[in-house]
N, C-alpha and C positions, 0 to 999 in steps of 0.2 A: 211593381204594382204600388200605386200610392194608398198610403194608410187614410181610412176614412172616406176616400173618396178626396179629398182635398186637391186643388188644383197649385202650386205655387205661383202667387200674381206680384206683378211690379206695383213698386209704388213711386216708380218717377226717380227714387235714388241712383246715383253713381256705386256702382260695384261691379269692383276689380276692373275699373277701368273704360266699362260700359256705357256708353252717352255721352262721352270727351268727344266729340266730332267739333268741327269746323260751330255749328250753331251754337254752342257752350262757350266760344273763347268772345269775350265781346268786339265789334268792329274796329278796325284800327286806322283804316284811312279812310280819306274823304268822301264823301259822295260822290259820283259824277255828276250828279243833276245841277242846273244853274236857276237860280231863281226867277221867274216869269221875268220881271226891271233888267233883268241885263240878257233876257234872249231876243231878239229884233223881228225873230219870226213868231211869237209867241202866241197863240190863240186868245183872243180876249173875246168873252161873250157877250160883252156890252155894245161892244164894237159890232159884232154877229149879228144881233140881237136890232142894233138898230138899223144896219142895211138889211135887213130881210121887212121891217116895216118900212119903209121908205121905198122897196120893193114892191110892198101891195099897194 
């Protein structure tokens, strides 16, 4: 039975070990993703943008 009524609540710290997971180590390799300039199929909205006017 806890004293007082108290609840024990986290405050985000590491203890004993607790929160070490995968989200905690920071990233180590590269992205997959390619920047828009070097992908050849890449959606561009301006492009979009102006066949759907030329459309109406």
């Amino acid at each position: 039975m806890a004293e007082n009524g108290s609840v024990p609540v986290s405050d985000g710290s590491e203890q004993n070990g607790v929160g070490s997971g995968p989200a905690a180590e920071p990233q180590t390799e590269p992205s997959p993703r390619q920047p828009r300039a070097e992908r050849e199929d890449a959606f561009a909205f301006s492009s979009w943008l102006l066949e759907g006017m030329a459309g109406l």
